[in-house]
GUGU-73412 format. One record per atom (N, C-alpha, C): x, y, z. Coordinates in steps of 0.1 Angstrom, whole numbers, padded with zeros to 4 digits, always signed. Example, Ala and Ser with C-alpha at 12.3 -4.5 7.8 and 13.67 -1.06 7.14 Angstrom:
2
+0132-0057+0078 +0123-0045+0078 +0132-0033+0078 +0128-0022+0071 +0137-0011+0071 +0129+0000+0079 
//
This chain:
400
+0261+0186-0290 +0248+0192-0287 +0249+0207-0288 +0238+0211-0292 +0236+0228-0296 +0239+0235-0283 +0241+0245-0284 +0242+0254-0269 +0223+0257-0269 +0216+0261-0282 +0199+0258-0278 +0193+0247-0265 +0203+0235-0275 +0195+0225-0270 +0198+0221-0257 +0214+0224-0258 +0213+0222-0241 +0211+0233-0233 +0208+0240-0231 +0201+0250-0225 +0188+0244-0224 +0180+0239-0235 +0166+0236-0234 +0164+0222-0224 +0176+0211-0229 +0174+0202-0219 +0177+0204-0202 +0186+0217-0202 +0187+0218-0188 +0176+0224-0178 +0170+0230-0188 +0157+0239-0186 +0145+0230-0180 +0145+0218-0188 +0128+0211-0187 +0134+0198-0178 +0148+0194-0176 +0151+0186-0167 +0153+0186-0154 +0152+0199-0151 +0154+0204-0139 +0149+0196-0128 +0138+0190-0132 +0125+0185-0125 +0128+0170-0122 +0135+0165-0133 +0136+0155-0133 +0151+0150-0124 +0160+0161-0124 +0172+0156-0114 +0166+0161-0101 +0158+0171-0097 +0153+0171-0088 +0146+0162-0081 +0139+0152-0092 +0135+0137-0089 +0145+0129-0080 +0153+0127-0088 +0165+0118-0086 +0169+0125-0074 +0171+0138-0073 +0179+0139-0061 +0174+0135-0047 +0158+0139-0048 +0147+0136-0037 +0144+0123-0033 +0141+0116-0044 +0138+0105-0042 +0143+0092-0044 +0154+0091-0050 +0162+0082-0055 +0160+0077-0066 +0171+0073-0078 +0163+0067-0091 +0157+0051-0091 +0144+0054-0096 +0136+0038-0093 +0134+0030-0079 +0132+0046-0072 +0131+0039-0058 +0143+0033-0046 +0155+0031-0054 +0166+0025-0046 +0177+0035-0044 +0186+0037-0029 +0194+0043-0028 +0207+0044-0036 +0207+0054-0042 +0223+0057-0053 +0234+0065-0044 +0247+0061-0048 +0257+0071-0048 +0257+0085-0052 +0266+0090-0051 +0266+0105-0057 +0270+0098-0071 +0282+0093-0073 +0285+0089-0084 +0273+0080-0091 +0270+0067-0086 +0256+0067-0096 +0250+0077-0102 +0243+0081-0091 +0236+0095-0095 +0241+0104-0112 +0249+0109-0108 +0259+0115-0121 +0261+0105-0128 +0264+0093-0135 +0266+0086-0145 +0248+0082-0150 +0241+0081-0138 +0225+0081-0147 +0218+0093-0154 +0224+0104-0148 +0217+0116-0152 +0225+0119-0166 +0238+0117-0164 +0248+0118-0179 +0240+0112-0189 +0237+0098-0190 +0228+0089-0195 +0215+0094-0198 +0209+0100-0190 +0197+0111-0192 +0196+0122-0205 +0211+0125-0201 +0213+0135-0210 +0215+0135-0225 +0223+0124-0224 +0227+0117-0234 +0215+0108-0246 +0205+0103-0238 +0191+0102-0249 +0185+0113-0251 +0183+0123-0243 +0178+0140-0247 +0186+0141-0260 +0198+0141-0259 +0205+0146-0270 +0199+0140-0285 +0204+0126-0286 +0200+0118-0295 +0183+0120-0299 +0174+0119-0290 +0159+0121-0293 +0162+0137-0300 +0161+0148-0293 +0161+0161-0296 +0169+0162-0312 +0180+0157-0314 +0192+0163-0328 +0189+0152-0339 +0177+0138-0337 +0178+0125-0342 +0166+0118-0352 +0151+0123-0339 +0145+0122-0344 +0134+0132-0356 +0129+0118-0363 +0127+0126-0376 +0113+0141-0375 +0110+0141-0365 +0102+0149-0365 +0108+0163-0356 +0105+0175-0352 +0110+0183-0344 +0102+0181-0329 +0111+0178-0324 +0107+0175-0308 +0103+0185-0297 +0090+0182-0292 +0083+0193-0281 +0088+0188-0269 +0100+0193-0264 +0111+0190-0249 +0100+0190-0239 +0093+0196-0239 +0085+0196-0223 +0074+0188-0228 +0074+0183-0234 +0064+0168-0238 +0073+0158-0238 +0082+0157-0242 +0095+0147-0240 +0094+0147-0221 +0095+0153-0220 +0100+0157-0201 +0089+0151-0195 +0078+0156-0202 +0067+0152-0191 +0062+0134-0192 +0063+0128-0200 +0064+0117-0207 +0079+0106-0196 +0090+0115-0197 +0102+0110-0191 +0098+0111-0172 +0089+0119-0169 +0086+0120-0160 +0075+0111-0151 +0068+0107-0155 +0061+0096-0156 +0063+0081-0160 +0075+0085-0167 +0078+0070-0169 +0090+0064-0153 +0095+0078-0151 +0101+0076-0135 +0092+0069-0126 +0084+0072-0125 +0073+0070-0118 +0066+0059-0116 +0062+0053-0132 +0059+0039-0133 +0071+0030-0132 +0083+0032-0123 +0093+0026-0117 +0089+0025-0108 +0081+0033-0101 +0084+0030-0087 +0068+0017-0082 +0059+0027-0075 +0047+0015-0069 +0033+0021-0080 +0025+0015-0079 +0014+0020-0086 +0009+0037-0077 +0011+0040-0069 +0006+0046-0065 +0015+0064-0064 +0027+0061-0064 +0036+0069-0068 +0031+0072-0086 +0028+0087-0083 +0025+0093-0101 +0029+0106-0103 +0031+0108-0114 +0039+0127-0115 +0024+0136-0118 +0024+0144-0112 +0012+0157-0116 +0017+0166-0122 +0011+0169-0132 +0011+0186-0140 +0008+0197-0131 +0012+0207-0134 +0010+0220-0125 -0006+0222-0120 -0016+0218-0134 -0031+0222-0132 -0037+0212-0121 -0030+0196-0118 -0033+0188-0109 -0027+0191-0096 -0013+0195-0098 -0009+0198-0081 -0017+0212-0080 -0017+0221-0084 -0028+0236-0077 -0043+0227-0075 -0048+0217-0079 -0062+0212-0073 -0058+0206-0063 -0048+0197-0062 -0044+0188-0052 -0042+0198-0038 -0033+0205-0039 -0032+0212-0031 -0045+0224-0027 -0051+0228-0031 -0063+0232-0027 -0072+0228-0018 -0072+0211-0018 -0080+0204-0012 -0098+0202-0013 -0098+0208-0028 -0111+0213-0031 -0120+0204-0032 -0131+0202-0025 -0146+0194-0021 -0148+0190-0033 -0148+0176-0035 -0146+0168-0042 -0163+0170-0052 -0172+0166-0066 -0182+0169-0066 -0189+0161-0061 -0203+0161-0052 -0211+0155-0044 -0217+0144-0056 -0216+0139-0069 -0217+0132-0076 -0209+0120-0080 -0207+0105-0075 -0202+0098-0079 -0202+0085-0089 -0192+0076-0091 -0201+0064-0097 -0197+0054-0089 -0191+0053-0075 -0189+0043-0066 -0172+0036-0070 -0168+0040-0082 -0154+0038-0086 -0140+0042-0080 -0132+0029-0077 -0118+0035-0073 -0104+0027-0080 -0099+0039-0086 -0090+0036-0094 -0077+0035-0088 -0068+0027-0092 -0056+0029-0089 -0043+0028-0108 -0034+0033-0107 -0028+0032-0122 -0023+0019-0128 -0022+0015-0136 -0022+0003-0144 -0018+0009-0156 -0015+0001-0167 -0014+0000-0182 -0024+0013-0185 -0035+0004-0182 -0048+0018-0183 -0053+0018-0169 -0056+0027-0164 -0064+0027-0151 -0073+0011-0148 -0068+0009-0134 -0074+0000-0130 -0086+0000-0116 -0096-0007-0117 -0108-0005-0112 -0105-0015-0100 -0102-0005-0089 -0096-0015-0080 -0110-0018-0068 -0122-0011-0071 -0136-0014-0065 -0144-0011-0071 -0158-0011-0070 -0170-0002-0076 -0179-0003-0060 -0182+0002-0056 -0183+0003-0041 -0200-0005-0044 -0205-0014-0035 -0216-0020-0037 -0229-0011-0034 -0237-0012-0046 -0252-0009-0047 -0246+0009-0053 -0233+0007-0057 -0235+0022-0067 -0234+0018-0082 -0237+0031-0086 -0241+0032-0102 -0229+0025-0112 -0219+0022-0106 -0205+0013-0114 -0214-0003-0114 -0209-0006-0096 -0219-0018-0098 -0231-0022-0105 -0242-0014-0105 -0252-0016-0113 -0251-0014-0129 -0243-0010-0134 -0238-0015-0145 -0225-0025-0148 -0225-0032-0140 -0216-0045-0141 -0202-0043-0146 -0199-0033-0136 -0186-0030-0138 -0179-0035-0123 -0164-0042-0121 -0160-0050-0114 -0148-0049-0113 -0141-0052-0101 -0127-0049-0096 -0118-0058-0108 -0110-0051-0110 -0102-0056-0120 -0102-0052-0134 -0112-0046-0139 -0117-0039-0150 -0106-0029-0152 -0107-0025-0165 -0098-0015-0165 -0103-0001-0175 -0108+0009-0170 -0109+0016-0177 -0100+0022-0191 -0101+0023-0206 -0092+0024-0213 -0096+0040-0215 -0109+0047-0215 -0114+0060-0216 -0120+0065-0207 -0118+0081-0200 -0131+0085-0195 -0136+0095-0203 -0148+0101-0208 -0152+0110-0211 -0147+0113-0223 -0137+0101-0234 -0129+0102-0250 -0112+0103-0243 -0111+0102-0234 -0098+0110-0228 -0093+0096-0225 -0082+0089-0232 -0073+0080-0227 -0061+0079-0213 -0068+0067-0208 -0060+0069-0196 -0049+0062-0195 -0038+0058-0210 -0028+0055-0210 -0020+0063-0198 -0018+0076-0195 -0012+0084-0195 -0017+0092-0181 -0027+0088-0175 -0031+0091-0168 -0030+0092-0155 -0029+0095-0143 -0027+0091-0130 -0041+0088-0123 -0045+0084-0116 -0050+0074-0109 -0063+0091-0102 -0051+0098-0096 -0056+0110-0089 -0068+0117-0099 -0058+0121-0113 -0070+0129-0124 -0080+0117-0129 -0080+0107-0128 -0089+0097-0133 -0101+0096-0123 -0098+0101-0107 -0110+0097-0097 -0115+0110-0096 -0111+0119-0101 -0116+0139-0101 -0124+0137-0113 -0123+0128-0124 -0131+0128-0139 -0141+0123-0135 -0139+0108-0128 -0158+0105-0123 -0166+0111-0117 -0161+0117-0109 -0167+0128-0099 -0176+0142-0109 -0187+0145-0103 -0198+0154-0113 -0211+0153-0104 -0219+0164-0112 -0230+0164-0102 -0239+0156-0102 -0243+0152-0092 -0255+0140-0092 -0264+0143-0104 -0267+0132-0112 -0277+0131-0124 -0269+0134-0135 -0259+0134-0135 -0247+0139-0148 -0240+0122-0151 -0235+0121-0162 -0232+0112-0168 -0224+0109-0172 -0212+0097-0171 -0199+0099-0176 -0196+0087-0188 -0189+0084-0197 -0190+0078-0208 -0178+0075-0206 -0177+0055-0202 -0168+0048-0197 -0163+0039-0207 -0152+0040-0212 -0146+0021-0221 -0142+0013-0213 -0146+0003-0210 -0142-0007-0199 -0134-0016-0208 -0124-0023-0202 -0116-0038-0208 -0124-0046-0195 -0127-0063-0199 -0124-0067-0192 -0114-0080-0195 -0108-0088-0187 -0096-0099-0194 -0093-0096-0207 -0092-0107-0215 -0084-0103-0227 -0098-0099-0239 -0105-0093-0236 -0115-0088-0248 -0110-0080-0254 -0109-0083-0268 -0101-0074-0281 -0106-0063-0281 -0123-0064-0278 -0129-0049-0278 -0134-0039-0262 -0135-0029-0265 -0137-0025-0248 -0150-0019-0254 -0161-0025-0240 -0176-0016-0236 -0176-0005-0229 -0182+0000-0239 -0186+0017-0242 -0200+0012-0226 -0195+0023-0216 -0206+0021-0205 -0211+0039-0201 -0221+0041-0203 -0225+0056-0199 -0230+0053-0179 -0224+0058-0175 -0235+0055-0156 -0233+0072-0153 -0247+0068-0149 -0250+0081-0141 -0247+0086-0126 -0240+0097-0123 -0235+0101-0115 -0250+0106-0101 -0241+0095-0085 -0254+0094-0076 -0248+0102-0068 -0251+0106-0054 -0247+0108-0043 -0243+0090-0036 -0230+0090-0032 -0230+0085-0022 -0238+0073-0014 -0243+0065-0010 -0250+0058-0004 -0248+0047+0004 -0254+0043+0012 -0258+0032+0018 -0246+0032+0032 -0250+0021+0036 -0241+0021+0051 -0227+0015+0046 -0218+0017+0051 -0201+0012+0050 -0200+0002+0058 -0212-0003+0067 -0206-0018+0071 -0223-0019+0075 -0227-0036+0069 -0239-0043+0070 -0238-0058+0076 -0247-0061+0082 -0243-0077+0087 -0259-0086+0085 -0262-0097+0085 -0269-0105+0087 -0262-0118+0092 -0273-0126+0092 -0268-0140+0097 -0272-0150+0084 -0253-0159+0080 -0253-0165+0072 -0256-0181+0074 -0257-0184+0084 -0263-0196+0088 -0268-0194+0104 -0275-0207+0112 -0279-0203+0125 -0270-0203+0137 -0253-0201+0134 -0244-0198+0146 -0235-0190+0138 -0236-0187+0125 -0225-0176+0117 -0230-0164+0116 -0226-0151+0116 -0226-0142+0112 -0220-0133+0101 -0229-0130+0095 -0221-0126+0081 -0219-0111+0079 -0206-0105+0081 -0206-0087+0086 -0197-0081+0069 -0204-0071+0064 -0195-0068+0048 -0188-0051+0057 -0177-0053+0050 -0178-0044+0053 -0170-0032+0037 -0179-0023+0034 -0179-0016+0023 -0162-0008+0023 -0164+0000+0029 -0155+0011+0032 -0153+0013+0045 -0138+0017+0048 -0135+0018+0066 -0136+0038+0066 -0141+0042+0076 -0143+0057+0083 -0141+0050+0090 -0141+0066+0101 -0136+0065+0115 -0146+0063+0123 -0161+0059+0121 -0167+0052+0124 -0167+0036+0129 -0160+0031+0114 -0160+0018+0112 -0161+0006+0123 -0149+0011+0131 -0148+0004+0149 -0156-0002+0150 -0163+0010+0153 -0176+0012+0162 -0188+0005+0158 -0189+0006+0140 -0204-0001+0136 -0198-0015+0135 -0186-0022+0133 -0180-0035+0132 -0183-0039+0147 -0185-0039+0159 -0186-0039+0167 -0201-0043+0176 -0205-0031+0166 -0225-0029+0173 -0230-0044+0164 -0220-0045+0149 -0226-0056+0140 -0228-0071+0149 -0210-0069+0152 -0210-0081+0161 -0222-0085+0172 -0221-0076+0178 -0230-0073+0191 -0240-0080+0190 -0249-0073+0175 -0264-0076+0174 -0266-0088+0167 -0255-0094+0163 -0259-0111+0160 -0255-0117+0169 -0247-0115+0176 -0243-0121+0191 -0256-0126+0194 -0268-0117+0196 -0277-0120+0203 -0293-0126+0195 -0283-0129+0179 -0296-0135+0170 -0293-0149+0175 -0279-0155+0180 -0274-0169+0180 -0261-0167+0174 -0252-0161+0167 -0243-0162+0161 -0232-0161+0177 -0223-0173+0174 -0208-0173+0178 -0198-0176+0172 -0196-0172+0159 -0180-0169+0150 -0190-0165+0137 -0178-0156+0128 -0182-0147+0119 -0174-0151+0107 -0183-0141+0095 -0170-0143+0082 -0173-0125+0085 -0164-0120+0082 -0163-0107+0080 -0157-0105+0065 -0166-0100+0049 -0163-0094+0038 -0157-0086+0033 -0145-0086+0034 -0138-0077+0031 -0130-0072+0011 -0139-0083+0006 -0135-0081-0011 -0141-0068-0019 -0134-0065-0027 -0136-0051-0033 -0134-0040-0020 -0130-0041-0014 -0130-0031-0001 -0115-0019-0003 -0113-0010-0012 -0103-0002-0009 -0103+0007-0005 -0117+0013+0003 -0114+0030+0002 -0117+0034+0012 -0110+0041+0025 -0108+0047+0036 -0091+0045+0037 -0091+0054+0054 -0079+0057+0057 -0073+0049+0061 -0060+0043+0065 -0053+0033+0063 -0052+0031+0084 -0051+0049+0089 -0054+0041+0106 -0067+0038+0107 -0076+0039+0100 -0092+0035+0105 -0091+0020+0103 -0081+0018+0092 -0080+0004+0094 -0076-0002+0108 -0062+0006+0114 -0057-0003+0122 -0067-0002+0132 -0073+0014+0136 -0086+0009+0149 -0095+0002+0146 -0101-0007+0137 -0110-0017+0136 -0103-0031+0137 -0089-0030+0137 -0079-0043+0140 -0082-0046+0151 -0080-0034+0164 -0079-0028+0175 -0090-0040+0186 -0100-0040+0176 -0108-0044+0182 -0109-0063+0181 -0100-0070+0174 -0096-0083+0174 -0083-0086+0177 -0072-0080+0182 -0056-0084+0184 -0059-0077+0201 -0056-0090+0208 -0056-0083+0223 -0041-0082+0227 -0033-0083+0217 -0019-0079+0226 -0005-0086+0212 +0002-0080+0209 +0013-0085+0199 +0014-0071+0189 +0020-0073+0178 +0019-0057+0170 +0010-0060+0161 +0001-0052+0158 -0006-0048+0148 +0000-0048+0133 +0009-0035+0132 +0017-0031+0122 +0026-0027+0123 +0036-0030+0116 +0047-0020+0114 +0048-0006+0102 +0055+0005+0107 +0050+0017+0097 +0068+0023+0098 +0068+0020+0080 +0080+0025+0081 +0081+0041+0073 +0088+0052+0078 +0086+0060+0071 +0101+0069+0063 +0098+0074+0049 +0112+0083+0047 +0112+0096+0043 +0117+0104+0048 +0115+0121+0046 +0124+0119+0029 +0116+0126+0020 +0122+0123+0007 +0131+0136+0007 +0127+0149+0016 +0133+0156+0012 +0149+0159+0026 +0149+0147+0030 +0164+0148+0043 +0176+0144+0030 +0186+0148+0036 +0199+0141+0028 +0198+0127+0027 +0204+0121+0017 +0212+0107+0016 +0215+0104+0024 +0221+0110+0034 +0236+0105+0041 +0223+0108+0058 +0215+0112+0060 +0210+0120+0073 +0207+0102+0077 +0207+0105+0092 +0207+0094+0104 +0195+0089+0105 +0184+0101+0099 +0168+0097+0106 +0161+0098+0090 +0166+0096+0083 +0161+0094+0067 +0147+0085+0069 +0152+0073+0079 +0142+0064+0071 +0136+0056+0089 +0127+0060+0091 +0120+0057+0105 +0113+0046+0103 +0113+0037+0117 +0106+0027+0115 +0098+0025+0133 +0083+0021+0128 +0072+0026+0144 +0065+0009+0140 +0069+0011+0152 +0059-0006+0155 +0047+0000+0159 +0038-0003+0157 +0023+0001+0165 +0017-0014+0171 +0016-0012+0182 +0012-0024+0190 -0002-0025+0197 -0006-0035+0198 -0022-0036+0206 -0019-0031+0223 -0032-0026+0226 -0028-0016+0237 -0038-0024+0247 -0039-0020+0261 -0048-0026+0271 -0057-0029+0267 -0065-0021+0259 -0082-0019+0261 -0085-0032+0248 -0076-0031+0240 -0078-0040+0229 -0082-0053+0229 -0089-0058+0221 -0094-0071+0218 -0107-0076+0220 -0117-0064+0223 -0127-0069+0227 -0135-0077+0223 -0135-0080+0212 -0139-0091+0199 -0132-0105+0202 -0136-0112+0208 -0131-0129+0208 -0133-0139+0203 -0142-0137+0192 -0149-0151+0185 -0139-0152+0178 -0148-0162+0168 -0135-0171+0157 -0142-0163+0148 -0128-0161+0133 -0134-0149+0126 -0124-0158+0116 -0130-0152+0103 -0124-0159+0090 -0126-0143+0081 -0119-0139+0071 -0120-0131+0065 -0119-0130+0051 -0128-0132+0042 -0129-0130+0028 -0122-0117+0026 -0112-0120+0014 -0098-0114+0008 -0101-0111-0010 -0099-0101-0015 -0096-0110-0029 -0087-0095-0037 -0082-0093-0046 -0079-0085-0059 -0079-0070-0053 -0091-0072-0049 -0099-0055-0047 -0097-0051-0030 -0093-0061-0025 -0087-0056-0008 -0075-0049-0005 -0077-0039-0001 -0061-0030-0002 -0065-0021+0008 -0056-0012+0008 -0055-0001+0018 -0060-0005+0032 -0069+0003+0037 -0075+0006+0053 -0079-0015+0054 -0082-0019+0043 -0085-0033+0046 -0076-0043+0049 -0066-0037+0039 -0057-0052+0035 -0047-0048+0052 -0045-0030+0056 -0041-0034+0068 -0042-0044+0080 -0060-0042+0076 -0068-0048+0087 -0067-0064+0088 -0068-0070+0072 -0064-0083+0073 -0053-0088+0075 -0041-0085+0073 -0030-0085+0079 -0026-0086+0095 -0030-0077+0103 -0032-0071+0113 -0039-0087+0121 -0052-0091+0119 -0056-0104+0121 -0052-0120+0114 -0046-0118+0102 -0039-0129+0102 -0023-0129+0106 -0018-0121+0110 -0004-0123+0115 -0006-0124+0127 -0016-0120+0136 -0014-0124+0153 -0025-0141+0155 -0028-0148+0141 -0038-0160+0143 -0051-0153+0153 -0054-0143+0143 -0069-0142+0150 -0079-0141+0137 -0076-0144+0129 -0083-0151+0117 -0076-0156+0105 -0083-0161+0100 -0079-0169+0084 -0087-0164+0075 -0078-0163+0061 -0078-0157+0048 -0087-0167+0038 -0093-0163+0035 -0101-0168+0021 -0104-0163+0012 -0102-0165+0000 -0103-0158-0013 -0088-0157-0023 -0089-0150-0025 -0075-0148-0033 -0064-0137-0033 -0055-0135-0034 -0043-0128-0033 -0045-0110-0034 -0046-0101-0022 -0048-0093-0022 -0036-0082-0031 -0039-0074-0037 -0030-0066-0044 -0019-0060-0041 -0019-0052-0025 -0006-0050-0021 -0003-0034-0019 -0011-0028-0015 -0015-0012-0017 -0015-0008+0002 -0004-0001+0007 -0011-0004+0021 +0006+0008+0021 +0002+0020+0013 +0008+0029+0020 +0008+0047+0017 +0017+0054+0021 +0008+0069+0020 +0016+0075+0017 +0011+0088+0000 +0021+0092-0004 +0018+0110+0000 +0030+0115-0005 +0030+0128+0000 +0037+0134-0013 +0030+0147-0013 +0036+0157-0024 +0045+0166-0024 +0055+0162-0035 +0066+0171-0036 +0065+0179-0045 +0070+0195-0045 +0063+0204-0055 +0081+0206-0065 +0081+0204-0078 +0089+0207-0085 +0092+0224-0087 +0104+0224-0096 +0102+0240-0100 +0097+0246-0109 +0089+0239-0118 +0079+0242-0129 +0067+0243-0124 +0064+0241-0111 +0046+0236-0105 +0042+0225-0107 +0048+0215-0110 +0045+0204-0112 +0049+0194-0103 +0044+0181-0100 +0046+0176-0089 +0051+0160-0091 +0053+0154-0076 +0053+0144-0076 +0043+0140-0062 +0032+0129-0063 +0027+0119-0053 +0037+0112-0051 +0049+0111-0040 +0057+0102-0039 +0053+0089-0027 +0052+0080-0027 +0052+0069-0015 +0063+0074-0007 +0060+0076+0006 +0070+0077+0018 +0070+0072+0035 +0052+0060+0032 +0057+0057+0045 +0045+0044+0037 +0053+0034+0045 +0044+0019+0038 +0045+0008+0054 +0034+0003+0047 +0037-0006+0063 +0039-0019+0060 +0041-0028+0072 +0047-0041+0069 +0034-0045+0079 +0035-0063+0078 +0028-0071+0084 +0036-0070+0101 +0026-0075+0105 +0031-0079+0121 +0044-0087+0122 +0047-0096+0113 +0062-0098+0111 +0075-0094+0108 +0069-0084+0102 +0079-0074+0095 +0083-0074+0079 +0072-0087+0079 +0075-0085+0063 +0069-0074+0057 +0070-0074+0039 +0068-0066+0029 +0051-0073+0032 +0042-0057+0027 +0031-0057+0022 +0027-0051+0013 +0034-0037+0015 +0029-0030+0002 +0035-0035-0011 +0031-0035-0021 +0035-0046-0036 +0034-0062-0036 +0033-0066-0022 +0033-0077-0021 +0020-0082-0022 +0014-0080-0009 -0005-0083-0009 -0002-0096+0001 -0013-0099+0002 -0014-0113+0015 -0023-0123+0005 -0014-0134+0008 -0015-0149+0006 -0029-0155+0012 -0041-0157+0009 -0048-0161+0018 -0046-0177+0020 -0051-0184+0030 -0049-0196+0042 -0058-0208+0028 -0070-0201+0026 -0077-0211+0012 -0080-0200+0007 -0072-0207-0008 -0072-0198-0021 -0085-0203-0031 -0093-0194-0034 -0102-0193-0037 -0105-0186-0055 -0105-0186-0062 -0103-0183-0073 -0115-0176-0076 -0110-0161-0080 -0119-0151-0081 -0129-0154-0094 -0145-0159-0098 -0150-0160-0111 -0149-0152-0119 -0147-0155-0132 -0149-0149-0143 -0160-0145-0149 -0168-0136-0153 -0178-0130-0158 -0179-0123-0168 -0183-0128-0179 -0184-0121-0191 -0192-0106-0191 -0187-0095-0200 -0194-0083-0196 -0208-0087-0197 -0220-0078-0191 -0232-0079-0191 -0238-0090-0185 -0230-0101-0182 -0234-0110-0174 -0236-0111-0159 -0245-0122-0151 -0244-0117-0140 -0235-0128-0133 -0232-0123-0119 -0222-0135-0113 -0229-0146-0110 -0220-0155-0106 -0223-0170-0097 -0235-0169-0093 -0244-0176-0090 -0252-0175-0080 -0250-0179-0067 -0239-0188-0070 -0233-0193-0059 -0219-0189-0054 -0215-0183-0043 -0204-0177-0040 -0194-0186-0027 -0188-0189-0038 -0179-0201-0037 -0173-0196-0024 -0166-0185-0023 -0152-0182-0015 -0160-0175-0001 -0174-0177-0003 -0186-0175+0012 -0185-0188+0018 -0190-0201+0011 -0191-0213+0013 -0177-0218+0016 -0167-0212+0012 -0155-0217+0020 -0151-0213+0029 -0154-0197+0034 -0150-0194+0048 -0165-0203+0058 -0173-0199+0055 -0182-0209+0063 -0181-0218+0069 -0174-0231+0060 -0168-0244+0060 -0154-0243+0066 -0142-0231+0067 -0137-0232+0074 -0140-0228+0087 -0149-0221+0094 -0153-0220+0106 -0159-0232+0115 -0158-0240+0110 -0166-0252+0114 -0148-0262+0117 -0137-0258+0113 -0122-0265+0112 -0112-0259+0126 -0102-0264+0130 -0098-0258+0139 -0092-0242+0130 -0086-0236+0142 -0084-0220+0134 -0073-0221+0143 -0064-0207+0140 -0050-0203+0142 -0057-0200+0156 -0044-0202+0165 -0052-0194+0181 -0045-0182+0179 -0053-0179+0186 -0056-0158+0187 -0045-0159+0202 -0037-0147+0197 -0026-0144+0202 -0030-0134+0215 
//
């Protein structure tokens, strides 16, 4: 290797053994010696790409490319930022009051892990699972999850120009939706038959508790005594608003477990990697009925806590299908170019102790999410409603 080029590679790698040093490579703890025989290795395809290939190579496009593909080692949620995304990130700058009800998380291409109900996504028949391939002409091969939910964002009445995939369609729909404010309540209820109550709940705030609660309350007194509580397409709030809405069905056992790791303590430090049981407290459980909870694809975060939280203490059963597996919190590491990392550093487990995040929860009756052709409309009949229904009517897990 050139004295140029190695100079150059030591220059734009910086970032990248800084990775490694911080975080471990692909997530798992290395030796010092690993460490040094992967980064050799590192160096050693720099070389070969840089002196090999047929074109002349842009190193810090090489780097940033090698940087992100670190990344898609680790969880979907772990992603590298450019300097222009960590200075916004870090800013904390007011998001624009214009949305399309969309929440992405990274995939192949960005994946549509909700369209929040009765927004401008939804009403153009866009659906959890979808995958955006463009926003605005801009491919989101390459994209992180972060700059993809800052692209939808615009002023109300502005318009963003979406390629959707859905399943295996060769071609992807071109979708224009117009950018709304915000809307509607984050938790609705009616009565789904004359002793059920039927509670959705959109998105968890720090509210959420509270209106899950008043929901209960006010069908209590239409005739309802046991509920389904909606929790599909549900990913977007804070992950403890999840556990205080748990709060209010687990009268005593743990909730969750919350494990956490400082990326930036030594290898070798004693308190690297913390682990907090959070447990149901006195006041808890005021909710007693029988409760079944619709699950599916698009249940994650603040929710999939929540379902977890009630199906590991048997104070409800799962319906629907196999939730994704997203149930933890990342924090930013700043490189020495400005450039960053979202790294995952504290993930929680089930009331058991098992794995949740990557994993997702198994629901009790699996229910198979339908298929819909673009532009078409769904079921009329919703299968995995009619089966939590019908399981409330069966014995249930006892509530702990």
């Amino acid at each position: 290797m050139t004295a140029r080029t190695r100079l150059w590679v030591l220059v734009v790698s910086t970032p990248v053994i800084a990775f490694t040093l911080i975080g471990g490579y692909l997530g798992q703890a290395m030796t010092r010696d690993e460490t040094i025989r992967n980064l050799r290795i590192f160096e050693d395809v720099m070389q070969l790409v840089v002196e090999n290939y047929v074109e002349e190579v842009d190193v810090r496009k090489a780097m940033r490319g090698a940087m992100r593909g670190l990344t898609d080692g680790l969880d979907i949620d772990s992603t590298f930022l450019p300097p222009d995304q960590v200075k916004a990130f870090e800013s904390k700058e007011t998001p624009a009051a214009g949305e399309t009800g969309i929440d992405l998380a990274r995939g192949y291409y960005l994946r549509v892990m909700s369209a929040r109900d009765g927004s401008p996504a939804a009403k153009a028949g866009i659906r959890t699972g979808d995958y955006l391939r463009a926003i605005e002409g801009r491919s989101t091969r390459d994209m992180s999850a972060y700059e993809g939910n800052r692209l939808l964002r615009g002023a109300p009445g502005s318009k963003v120009t979406l390629l959707v995939i859905r399943g295996n369609a060769a071609e992807p729909h071109e979708v224009v939706v117009t950018r709304e404010r915000a809307a509607g309540a984050d938790v609705t209820s009616k009565m789904a038959n004359a002793t059920t109550g039927y509670v959705r709940v959109v998105e968890f705030t720090p509210n959420s508790a509270t209106r899950i609660k008043q929901a209960i309350d006010a069908l209590a007194k239409t005739g309802a005594t046991r509920y389904v509580i909606d929790l599909r397409g549900t990913s977007r709030g804070d992950l403890d608003d999840g556990v205080a809405a748990a709060r209010l069905f687990v009268r005593n056992g743990t909730i969750t477990v919350k494990v956490t790791r400082d990326p930036l303590a030594r290898a070798d430090a004693k308190e690297k990697t913390k682990k907090e049981t959070i447990s149901a407290q006195s006041s808890d459980g005021a909710v007693t009925a029988t409760v079944v909870l619709l699950v599916d694809s698009g249940t994650s975060g603040a929710a999939e806590l929540f379902a977890a939280a009630l199906d590991g203490n048997k104070r409800a059963e799962l319906v629907g299908s196999r939730t994704i597996g997203r149930a933890a919190r990342q924090q930013l590491v700043k490189l020495s170019d400005g450039s960053g990392l979202l790294l995952t550093t504290v993930r929680y487990l089930t009331p058991e102790s098992a794995a949740l995040h990557e994993k997702g929860l198994m629901p009790d009756v699996l229910v198979d999410e339908p298929d819909v052709d673009f532009g078409a409309d769904p079921p009329a009949t919703d299968e995995a409603l009619q089966k939590a229904i019908e399981r409330l009517t069966q014995p249930q897990k006892q509530a702990a």
